[in-house]
MMTF fields as JSON, N, C-alpha, C and O atoms, coordinates in Angstrom:
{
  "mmtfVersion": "1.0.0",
  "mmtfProducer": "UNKNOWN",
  "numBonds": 319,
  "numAtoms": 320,
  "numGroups": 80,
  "numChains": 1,
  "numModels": 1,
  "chainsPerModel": [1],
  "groupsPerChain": [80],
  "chainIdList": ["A"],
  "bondAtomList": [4, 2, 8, 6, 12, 10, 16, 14, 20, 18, 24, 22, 28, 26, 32, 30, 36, 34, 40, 38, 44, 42, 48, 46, 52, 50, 56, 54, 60, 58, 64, 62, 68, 66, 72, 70, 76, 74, 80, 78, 84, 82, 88, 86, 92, 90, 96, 94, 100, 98, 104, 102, 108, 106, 112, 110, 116, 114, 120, 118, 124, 122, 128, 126, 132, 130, 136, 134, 140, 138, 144, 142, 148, 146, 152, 150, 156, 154, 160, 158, 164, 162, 168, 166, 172, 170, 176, 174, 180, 178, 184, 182, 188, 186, 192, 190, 196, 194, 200, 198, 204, 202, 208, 206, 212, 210, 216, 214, 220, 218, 224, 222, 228, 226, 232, 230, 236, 234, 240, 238, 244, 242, 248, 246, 252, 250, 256, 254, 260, 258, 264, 262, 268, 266, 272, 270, 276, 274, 280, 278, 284, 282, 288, 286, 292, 290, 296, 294, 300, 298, 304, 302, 308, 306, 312, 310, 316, 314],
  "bondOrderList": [1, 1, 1, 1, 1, 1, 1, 1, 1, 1, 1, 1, 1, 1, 1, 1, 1, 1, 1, 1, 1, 1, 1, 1, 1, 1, 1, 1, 1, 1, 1, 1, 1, 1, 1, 1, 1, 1, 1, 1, 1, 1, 1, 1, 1, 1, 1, 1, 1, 1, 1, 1, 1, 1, 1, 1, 1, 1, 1, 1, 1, 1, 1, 1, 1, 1, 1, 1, 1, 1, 1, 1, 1, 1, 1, 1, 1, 1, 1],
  "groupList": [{"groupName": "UNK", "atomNameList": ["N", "CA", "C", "O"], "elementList": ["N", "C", "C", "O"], "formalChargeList": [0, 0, 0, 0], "bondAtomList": [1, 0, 2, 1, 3, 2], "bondOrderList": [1, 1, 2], "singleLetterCode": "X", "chemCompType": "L-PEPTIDE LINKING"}],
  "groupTypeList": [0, 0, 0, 0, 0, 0, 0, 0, 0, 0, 0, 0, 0, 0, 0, 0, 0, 0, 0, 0, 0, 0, 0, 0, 0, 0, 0, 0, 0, 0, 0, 0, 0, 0, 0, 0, 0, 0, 0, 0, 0, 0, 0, 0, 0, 0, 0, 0, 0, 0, 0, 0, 0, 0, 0, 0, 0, 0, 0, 0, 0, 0, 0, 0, 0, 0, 0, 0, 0, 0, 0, 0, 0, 0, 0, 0, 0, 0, 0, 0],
  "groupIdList": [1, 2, 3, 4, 5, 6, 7, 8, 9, 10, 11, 12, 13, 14, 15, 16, 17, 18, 19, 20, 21, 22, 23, 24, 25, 26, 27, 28, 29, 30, 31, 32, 33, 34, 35, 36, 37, 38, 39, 40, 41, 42, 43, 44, 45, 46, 47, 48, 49, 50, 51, 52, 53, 54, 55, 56, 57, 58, 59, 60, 61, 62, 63, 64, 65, 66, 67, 68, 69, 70, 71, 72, 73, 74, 75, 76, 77, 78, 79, 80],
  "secStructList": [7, 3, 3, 7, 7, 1, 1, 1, 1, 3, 3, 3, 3, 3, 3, 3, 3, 3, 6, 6, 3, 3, 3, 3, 3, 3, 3, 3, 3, 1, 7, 1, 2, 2, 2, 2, 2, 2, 2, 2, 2, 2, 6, 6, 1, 5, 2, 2, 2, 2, 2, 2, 2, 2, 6, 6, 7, 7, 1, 1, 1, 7, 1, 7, 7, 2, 2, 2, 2, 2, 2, 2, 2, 2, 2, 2, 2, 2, 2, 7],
  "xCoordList": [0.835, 0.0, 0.889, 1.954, 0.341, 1.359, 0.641, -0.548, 1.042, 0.382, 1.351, 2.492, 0.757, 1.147, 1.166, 0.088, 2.499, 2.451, 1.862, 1.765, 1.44, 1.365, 2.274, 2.868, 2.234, 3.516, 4.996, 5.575, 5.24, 6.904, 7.562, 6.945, 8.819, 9.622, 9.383, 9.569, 9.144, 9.385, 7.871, 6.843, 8.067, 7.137, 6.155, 5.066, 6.758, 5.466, 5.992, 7.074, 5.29, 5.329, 4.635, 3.48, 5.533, 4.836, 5.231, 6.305, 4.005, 3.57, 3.492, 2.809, 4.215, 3.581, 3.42, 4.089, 2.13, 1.745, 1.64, 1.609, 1.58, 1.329, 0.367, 0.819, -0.704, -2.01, -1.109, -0.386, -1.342, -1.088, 0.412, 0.821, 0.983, 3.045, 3.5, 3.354, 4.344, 4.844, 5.799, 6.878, 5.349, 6.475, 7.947, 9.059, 7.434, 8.411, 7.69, 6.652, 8.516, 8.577, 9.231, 10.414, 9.139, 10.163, 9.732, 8.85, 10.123, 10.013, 10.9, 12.052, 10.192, 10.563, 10.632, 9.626, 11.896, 12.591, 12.374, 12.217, 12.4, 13.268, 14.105, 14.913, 14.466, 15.952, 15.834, 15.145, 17.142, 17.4, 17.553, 16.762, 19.098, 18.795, 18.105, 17.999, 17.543, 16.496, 14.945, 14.217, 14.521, 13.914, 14.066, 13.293, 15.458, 15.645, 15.442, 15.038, 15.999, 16.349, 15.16, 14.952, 14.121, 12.667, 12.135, 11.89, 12.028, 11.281, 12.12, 11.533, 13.67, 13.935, 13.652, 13.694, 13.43, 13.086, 11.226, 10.788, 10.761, 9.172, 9.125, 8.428, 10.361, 9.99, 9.781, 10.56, 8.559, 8.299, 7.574, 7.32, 7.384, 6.482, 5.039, 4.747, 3.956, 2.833, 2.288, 2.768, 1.304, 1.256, 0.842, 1.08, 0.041, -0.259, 0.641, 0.641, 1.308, 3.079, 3.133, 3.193, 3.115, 4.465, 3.786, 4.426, 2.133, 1.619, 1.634, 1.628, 1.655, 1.828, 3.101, 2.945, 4.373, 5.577, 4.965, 4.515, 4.948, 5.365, 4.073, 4.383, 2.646, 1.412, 1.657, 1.455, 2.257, 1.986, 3.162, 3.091, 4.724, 5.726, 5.726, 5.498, 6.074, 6.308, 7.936, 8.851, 7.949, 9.52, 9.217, 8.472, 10.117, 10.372, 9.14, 8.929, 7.614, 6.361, 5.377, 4.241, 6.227, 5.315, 3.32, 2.335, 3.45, 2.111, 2.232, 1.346, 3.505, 3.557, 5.186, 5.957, 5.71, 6.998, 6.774, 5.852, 7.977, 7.931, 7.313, 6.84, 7.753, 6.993, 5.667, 5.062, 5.075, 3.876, 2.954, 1.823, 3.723, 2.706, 2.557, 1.544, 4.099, 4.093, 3.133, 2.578, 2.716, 1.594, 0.503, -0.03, 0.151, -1.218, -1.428, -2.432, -0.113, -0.043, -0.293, -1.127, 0.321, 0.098, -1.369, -1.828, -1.956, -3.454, -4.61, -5.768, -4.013, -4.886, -4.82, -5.715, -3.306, -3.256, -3.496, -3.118, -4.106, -4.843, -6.396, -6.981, -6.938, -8.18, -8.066, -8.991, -7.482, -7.676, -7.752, -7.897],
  "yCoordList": [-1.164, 0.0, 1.24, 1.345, 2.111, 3.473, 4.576, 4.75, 5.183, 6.095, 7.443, 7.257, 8.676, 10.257, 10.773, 11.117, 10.976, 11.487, 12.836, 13.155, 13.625, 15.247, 15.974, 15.364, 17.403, 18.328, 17.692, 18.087, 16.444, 16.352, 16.063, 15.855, 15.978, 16.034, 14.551, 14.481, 14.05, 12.56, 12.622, 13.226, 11.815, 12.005, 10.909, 10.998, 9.797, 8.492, 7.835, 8.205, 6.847, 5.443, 4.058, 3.655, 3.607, 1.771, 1.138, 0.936, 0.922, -0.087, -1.945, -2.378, -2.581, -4.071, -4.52, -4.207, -5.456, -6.16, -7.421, -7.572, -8.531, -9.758, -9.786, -9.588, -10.01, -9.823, -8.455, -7.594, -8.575, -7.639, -7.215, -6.463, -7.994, -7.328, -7.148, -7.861, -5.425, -4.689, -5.694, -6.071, -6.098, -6.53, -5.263, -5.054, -4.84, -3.852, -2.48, -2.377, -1.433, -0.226, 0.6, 0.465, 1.452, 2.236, 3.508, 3.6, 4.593, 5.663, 6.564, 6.286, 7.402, 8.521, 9.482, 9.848, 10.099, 11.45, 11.202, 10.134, 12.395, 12.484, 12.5, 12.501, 12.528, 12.191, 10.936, 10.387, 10.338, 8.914, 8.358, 7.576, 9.018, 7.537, 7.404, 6.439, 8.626, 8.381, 7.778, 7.611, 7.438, 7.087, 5.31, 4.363, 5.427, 4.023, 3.084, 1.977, 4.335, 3.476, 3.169, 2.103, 4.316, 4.19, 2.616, 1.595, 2.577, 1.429, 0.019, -1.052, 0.303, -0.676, -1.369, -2.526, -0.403, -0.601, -1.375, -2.436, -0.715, -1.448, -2.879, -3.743, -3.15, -4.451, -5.766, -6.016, -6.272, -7.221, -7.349, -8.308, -6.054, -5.711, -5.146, -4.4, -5.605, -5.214, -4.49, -3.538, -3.781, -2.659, -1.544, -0.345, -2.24, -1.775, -0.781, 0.428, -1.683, -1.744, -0.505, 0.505, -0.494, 0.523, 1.498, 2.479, 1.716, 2.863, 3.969, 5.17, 2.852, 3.261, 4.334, 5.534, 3.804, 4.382, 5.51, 6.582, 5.413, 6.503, 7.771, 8.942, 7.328, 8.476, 9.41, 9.179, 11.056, 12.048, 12.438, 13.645, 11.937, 12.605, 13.521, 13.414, 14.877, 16.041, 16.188, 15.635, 17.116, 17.574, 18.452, 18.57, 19.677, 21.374, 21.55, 22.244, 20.95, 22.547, 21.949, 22.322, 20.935, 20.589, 20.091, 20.218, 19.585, 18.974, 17.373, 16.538, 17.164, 15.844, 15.472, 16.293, 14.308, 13.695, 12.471, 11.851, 12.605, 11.002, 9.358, 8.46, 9.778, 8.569, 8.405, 7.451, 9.908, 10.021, 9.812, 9.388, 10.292, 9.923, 8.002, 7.39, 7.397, 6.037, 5.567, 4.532, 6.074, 5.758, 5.713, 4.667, 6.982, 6.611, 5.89, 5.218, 6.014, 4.915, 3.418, 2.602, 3.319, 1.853, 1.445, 0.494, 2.07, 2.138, 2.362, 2.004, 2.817, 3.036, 1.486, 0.923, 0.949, -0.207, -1.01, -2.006, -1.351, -2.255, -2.31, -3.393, -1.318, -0.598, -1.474, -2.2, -1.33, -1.496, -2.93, -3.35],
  "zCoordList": [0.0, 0.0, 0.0, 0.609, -0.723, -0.781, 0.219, -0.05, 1.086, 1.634, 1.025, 0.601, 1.058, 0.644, 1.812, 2.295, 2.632, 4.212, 3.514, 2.329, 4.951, 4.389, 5.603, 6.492, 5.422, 6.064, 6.972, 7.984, 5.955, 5.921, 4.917, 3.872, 4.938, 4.229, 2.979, 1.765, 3.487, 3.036, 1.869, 2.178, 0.454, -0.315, -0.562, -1.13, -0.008, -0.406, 0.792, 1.249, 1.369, 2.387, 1.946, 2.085, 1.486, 1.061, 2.431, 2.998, 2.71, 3.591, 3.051, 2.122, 3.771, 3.121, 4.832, 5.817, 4.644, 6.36, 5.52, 4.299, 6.821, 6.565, 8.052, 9.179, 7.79, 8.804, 9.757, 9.256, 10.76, 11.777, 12.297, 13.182, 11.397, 11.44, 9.893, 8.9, 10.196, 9.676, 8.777, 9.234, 7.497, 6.9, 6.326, 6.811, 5.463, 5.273, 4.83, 4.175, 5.362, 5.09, 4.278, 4.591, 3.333, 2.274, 2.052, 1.198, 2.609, 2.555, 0.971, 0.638, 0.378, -1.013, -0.19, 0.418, -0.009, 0.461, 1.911, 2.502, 2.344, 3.851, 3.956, 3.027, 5.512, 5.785, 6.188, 7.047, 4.918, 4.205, 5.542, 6.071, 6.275, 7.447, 8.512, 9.269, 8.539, 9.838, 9.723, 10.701, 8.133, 7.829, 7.342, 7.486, 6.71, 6.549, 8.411, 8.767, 9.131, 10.622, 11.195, 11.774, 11.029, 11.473, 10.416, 11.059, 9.131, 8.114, 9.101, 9.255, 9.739, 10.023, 11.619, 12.035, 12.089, 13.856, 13.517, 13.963, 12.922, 12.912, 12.471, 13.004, 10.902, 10.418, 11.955, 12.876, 11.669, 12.41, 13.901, 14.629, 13.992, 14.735, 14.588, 13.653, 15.746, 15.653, 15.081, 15.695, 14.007, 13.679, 14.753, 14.607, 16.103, 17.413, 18.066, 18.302, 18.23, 18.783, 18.255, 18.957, 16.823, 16.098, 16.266, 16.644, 16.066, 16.164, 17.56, 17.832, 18.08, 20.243, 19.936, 20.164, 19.4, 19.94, 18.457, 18.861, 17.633, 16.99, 16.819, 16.601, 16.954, 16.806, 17.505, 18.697, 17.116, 17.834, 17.662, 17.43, 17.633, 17.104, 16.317, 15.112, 17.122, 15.71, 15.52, 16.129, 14.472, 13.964, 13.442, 12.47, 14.407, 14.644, 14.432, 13.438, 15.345, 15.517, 14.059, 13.769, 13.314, 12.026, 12.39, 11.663, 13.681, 13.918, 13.642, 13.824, 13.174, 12.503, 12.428, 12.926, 11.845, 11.747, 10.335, 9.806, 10.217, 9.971, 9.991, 9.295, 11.463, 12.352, 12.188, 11.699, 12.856, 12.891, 12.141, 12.377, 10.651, 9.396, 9.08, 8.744, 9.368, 9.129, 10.081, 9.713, 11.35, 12.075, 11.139, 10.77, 10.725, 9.709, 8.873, 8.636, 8.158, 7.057, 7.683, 7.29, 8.386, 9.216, 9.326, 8.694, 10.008, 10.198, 8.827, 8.613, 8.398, 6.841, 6.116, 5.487, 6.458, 5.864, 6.408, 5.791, 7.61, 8.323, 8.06, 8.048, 7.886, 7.9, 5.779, 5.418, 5.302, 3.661, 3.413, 2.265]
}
């Protein structure tokens, strides 16, 4: 599933699950390694899990992060 974060840096999020764990993550733009490090800390965990630690993270005042958006994305792709 592709999610379109909105107000960050980063331009697309493919999501892949296998029922309820994060198979893999791949983030278009951002910052490469903090994003590669984030796609890599989730593989294999809950989508629960991942959403707990990361929903609500902002970066500098944005309302949002990285993380935060892979939260939605996560959930959108559970929900699909």
């Amino acid at each position: 599933m592709r999610y379109i974060p909105r107000g960050v840096c980063s331009q697309a999020i493919d999501v892949e699950l296998d029922g309820d764990i994060v198979k893999s993550v791949k983030f278009t733009g951002g910052c490469n390694g903090n994003t590669k490090g984030v796609a890599a800390l989730v593989q294999g965990m809950k989508v629960e899990d991942a959403v707990a630690r990361m929903q609500g993270i902002d970066c500098n005042g944005r309302g949002t992060s990285c993380p935060d958006q892979l939260a939605k994305a996560l959930l959108q792709a559970m929900e699909a």
